[in-house]
C-alpha positions in Angstrom: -12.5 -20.2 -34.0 -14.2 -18.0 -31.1 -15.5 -20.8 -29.6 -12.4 -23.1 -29.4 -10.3 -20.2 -28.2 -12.7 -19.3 -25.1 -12.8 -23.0 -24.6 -9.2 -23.3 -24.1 -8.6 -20.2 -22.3 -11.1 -21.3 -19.9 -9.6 -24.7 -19.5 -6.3 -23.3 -19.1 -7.6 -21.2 -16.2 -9.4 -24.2 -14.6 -6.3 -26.2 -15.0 -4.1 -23.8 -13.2 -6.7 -23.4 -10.6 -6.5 -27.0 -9.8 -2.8 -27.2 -9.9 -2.9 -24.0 -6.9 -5.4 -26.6 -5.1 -2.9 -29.3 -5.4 0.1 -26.9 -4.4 -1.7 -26.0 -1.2 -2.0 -29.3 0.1 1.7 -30.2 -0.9 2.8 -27.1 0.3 4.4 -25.7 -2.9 5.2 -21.7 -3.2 2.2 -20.0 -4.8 3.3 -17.0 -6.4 1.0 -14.0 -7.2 2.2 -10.5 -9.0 2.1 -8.0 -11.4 4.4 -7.0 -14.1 4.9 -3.3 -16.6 6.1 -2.8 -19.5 5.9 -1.6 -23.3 4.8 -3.0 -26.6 5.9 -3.1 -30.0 3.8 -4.3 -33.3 5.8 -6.5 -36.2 3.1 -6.3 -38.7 2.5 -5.0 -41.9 1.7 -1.4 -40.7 5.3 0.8 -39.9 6.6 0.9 -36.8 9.3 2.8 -36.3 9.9 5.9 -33.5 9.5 5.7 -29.9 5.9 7.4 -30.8 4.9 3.6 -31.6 5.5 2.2 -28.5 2.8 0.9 -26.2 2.1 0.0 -22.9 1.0 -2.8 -21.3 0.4 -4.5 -17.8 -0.9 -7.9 -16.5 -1.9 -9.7 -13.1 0.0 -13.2 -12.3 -0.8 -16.2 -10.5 1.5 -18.9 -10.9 2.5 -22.3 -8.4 6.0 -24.0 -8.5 5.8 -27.5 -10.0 9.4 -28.0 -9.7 12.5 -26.3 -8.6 13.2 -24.8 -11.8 9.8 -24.9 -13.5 7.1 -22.5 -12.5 3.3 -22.4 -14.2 1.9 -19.3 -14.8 -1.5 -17.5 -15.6 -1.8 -13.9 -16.8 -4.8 -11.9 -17.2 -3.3 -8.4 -18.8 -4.9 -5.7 -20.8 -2.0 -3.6 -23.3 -1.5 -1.2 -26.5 0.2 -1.3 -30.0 0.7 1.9 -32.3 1.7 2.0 -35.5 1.5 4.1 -38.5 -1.0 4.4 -41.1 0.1 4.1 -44.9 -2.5 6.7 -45.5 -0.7 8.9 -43.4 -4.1 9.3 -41.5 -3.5 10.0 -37.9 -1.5 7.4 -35.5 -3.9 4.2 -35.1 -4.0 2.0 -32.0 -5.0 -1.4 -31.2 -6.1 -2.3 -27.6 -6.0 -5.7 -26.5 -6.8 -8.2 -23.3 -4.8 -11.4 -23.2 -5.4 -13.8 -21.1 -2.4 -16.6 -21.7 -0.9 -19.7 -19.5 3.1 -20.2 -19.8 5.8 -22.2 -18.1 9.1 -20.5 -17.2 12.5 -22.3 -16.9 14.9 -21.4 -14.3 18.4 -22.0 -14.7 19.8 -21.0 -11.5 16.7 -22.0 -9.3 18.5 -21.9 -5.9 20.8 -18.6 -6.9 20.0 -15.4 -6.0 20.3 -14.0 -9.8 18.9 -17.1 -12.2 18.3 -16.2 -16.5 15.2 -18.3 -17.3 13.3 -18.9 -20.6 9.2 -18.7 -20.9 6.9 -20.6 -23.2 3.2 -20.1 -23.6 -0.5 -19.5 -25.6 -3.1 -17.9 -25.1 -6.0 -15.7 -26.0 -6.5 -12.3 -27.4 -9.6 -10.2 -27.3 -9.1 -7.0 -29.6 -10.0 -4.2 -31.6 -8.8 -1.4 -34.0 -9.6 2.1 -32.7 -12.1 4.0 -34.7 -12.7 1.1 -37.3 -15.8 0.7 -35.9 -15.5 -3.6 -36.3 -15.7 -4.2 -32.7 -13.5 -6.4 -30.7 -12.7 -10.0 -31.7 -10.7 -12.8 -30.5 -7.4 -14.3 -32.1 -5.0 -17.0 -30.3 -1.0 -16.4 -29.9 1.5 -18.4 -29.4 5.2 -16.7 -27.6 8.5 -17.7 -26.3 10.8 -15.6 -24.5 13.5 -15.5 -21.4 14.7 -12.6 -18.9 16.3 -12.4 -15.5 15.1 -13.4 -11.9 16.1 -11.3 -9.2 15.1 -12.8 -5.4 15.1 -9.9 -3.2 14.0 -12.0 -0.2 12.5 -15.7 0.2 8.8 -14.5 -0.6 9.6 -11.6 -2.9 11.1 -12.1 -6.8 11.8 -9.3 -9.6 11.8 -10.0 -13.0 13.0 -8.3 -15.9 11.8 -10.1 -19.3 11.0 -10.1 -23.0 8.9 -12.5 -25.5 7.5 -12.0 -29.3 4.1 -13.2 -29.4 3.1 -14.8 -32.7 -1.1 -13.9 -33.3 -2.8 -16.6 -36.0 -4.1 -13.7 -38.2 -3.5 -10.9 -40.1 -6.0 -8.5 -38.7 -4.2 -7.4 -35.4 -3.6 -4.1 -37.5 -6.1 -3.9 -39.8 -9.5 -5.5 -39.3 -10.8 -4.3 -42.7 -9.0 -6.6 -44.5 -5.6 -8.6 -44.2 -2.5 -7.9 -45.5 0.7 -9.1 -46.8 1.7 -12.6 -46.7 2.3 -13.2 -43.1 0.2 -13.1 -39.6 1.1 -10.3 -37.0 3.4 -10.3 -33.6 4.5 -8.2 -31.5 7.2 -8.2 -29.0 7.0 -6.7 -25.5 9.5 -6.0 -22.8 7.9 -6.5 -19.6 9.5 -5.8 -15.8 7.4 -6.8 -12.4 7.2 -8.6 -9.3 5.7 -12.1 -7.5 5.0 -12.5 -3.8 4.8 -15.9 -2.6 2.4 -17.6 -0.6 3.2 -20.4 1.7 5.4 -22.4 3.5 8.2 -21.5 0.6 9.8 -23.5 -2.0 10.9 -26.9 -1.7 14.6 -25.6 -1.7 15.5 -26.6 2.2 18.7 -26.2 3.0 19.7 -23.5 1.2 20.8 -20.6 3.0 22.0 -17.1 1.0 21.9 -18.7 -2.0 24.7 -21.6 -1.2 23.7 -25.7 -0.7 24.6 -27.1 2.4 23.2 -30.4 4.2 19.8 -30.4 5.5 18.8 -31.5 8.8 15.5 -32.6 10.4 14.3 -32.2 14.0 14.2 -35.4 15.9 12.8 -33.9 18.8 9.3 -33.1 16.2 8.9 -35.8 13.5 7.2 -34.2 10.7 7.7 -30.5 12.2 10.2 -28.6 10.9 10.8 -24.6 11.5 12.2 -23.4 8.4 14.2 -21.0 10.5 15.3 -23.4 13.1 15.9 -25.8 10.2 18.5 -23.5 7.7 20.5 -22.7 11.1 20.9 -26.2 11.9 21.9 -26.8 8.2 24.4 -23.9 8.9 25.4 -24.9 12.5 26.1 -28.1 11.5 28.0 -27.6 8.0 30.6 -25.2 10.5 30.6 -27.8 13.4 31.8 -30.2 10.5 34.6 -28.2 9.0 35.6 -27.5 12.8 35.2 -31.3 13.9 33.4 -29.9 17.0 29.7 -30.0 17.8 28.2 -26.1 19.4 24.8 -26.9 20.8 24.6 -23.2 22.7 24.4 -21.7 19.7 21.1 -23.4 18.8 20.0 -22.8 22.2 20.9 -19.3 22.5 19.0 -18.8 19.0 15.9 -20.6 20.6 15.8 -18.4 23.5 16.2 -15.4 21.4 13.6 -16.2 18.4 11.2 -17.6 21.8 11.8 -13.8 23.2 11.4 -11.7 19.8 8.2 -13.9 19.5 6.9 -12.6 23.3 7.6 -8.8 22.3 5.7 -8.7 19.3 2.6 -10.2 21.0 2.8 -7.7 23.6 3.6 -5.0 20.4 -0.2 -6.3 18.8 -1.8 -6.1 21.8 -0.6 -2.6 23.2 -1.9 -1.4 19.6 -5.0 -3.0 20.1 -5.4 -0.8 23.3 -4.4 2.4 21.7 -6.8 1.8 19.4 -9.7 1.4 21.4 -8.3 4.3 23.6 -8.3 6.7 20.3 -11.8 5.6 19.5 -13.0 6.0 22.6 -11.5 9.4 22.4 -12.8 10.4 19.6 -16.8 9.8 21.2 -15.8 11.6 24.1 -14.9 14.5 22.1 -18.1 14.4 19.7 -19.9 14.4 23.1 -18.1 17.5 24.6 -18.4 19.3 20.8 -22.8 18.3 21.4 -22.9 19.9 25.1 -20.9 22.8 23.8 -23.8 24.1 21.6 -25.8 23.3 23.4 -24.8 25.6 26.6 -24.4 28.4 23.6 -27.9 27.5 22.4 -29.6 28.2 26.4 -28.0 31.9 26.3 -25.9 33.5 29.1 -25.2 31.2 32.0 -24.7 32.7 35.8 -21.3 33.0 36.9 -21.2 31.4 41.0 -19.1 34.0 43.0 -17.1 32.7 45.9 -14.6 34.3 48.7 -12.1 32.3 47.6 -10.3 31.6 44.2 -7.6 29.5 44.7 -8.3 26.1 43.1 -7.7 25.5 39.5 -10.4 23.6 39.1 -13.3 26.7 40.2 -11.3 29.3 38.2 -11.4 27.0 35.3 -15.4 26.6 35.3 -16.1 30.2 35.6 -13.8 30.9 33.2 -15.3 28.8 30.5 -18.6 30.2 31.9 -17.9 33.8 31.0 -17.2 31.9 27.3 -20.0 30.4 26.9 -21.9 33.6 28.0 -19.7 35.5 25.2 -18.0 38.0 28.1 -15.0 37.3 26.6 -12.7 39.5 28.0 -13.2 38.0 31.2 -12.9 34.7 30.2 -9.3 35.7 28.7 -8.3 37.3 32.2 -9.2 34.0 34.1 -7.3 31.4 31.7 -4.2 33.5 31.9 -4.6 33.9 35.6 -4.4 30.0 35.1 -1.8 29.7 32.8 0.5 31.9 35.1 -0.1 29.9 38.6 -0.8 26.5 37.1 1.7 26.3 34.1 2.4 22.8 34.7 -1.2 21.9 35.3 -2.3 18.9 32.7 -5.1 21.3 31.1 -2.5 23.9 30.9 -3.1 23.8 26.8 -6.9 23.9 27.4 -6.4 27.4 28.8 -4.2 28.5 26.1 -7.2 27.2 23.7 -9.8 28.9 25.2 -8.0 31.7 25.0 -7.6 32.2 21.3 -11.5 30.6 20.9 -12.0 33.9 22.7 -9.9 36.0 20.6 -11.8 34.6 17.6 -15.4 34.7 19.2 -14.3 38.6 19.3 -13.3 38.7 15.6 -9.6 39.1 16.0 -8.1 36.8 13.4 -4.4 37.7 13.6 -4.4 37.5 17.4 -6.5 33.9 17.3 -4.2 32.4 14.7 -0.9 33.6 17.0 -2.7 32.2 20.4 -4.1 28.8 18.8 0.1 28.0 17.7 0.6 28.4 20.9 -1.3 25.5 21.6 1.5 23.3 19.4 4.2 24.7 21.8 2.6 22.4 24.8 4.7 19.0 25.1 1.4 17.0 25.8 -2.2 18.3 25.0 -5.5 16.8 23.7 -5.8 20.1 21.7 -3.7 20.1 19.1 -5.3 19.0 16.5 -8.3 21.2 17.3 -6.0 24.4 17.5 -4.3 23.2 13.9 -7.9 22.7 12.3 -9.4 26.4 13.6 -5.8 27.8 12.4 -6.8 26.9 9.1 -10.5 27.8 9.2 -9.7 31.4 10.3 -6.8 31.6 7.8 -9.6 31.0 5.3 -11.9 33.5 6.9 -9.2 36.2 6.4 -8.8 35.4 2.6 -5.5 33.3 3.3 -5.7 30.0 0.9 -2.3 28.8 1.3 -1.9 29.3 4.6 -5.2 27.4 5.3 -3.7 24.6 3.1 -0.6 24.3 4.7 -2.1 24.7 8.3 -4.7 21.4 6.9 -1.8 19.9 5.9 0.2 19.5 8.6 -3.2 18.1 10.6 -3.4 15.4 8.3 0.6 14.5 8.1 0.8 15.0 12.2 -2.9 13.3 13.8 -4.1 10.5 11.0 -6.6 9.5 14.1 -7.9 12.9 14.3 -11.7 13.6 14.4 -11.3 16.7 12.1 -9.4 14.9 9.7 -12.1 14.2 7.0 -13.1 17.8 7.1 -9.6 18.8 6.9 -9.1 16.1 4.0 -12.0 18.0 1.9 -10.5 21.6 2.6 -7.2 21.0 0.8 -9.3 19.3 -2.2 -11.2 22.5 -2.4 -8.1 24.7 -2.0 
């Protein structure tokens, strides 16, 4: 029995494999989805209570043969509970089925369409804690539901099916019992996305038939798009007993434009991309010279008569950092700050500023001057001023403060350098 029911599970696979082959080449809608949902044994074990229910789930792949008939294969692994007559504690049975079905539409080219499901398949099973290990059975189930097309590529269903097994021992592997095999029915609600070109239903357009019309211009190339509003065009132009060619050319122009936009869309992501990677290195880089000038000790400070240019201040103000006179290094970024507040490294100052206030131990005043940062309408910083905001909110003893500072990090600069380490604080707070 084993033997015959692997063969003709894996036959049934095969066959639906060939039949997605076939459907590619014709150009038929290949579906694939997932569906969730509950389970309820009809065996000779009680069942009654919500407490009995179980769940179940299953992967789809299924091709469209014809309008209304669509072949489907489900791998799915699910549940049943029932109660023991013993009144030993609740038992279970897990199961894998792995079953091929056909489902009738009867609406096929509505948006809303009732449809009923046939099918067999395999089960693979075992009783918890009966120690028998799994085994496999064959069922045999029939069904119907409601198909809901959200879009052209995107269905929801909403379905139910009792599922007939050919033994006794879906409940009980010790022995069987009573005079009838088991079932079970399951309620089951899900999804399928299809693949393709779409389904052979041209010339329908919001769910209502109208003519369809090819493209002379292509022979044997047809834009679905440009196809359903010619259908449209020319069902109108019909009841009007006029012909409107600008509107197809208007709609050419437009969907030739939209086209152009989101080219140049891809391709200025592309660039911001690279840029972010690119600024990523260059900060590592910066990070690696950093210690380094910590690691060579105090650095001389170049004196000059004159102070004027942002660009001199700047350097001998990170200089005094890096030589840990910090005090000085604070006096020289604010000098900054106040003559050059527009200055592109305007933030940069305000950074180094609280980096000062924490190389000197002062927590309260480093957290106040790294928000600052934040306040700056552009600046590379940012991030960096979040991250140490959380760091020396842990340092003081202040968890959720550190986890909401991490927080906003992650939500505000996913392409941020720090966000791994930020990422593996909140898991530890």
């Amino acid at each position: 029995m084993r033997k015959q029911i692997v063969i003709t599970s894996v036959a049934a696979f095969m066959l639906l494999t060939l039949g997605l082959a076939s459907a590619q080449t014709s150009g038929n809608k290949i579906g694939i989805g997932m569906n969730l949902g509950v389970n309820r044994l009809y065996g000779d074990r009680g069942s009654q209570g919500s407490e009995n229910i179980g769940f179940g789930t299953e992967a789809v792949l299924s091709y469209r043969i014809l309008p209304f008939l669509e072949l489907a294969y489900a791998l799915g692994y699910g549940q049943v509970r029932y109660d023991d007559p013993l009144r030993l504690p609740q038992k279970t049975t897990d199961f894998v089925n792995s079953d091929l079905k056909g489902n009738f539409e009867v609406l096929p080219n509505s948006r809303f369409s009732p449809y009923a499901s046939v099918g067999l398949g395999a089960l693979w099973y075992a009783v918890r804690n009966q120690g028998f290990g799994r085994v496999w059975d064959a069922e045999f189930f029939g069904g119907g539901g409601l198909r809901y097309r959200a879009s052209s590529s995107f269905d929801i269903y909403l379905g139910a099916d009792y599922r007939y097994i050919t033994s006794d021992t879906f409940d009980n592997q010790r022995s069987e019992e009573g005079s009838s095999d088991d079932g079970y029915f399951n309620v089951r609600s899900g999804f399928t996305y299809r693949l393709g070109s779409g389904r052979d239903n041209e010339g329908v357009i919001a769910g209502q038939e109208v003519p369809f019309y090819e493209i002379d211009e292509e022979p044997g190339i047809v834009d679905p798009e440009y196809a359903g509003m010619q259908a449209q065009t020319s069902r109108q132009n019909i009841a009007g007993g006029q012909q409107s060619p600008k509107d197809m050319t208007e709609y050419v122009k437009l969907k030739s434009r939209i086209d152009d936009l989101s080219q140049k869309v891809d391709t200025r992501e592309k660039e911001i991309s690279v840029l972010q990677r690119d600024l990523g290195q260059r900060r590592r880089v910066l990070s690696s010279l950093e210690n380094k000038v910590s690691a060579q000790g105090p650095v001389a400070v170049r004196t000059s008569s004159s102070m004027s240019g942002f660009s001199e201040i700047y350097e001998k103000a990170l200089t005094h950092f890096y030589n840990q006179n910090y005090s000085q290094a604070i006096s020289m970024f604010d000098l900054l700050l106040s003559q050059y507040a527009n200055h592109s490294l305007a933030s940069n100052c305000q950074f180094w500023i609280a980096q000062s206030h924490l190389g000197m131990s002062q927590y309260p005043q480093a957290i106040e001057e790294f928000t600052k940062v934040l306040a700056f309408e552009r600046s590379f910083k940012k991030d960096d001023a979040l991250f140490h905001v959380g760091k020396t909110y842990l340092q003081i003893g202040s968890g959720d403060m550190a986890r909401s500072a991490f927080t906003q990090l992650i939500q505000q600069f996913p392409y941020s350098e720090f966000l791994d380490e930020a990422k593996g604080y909140v898991a530890r707070l």
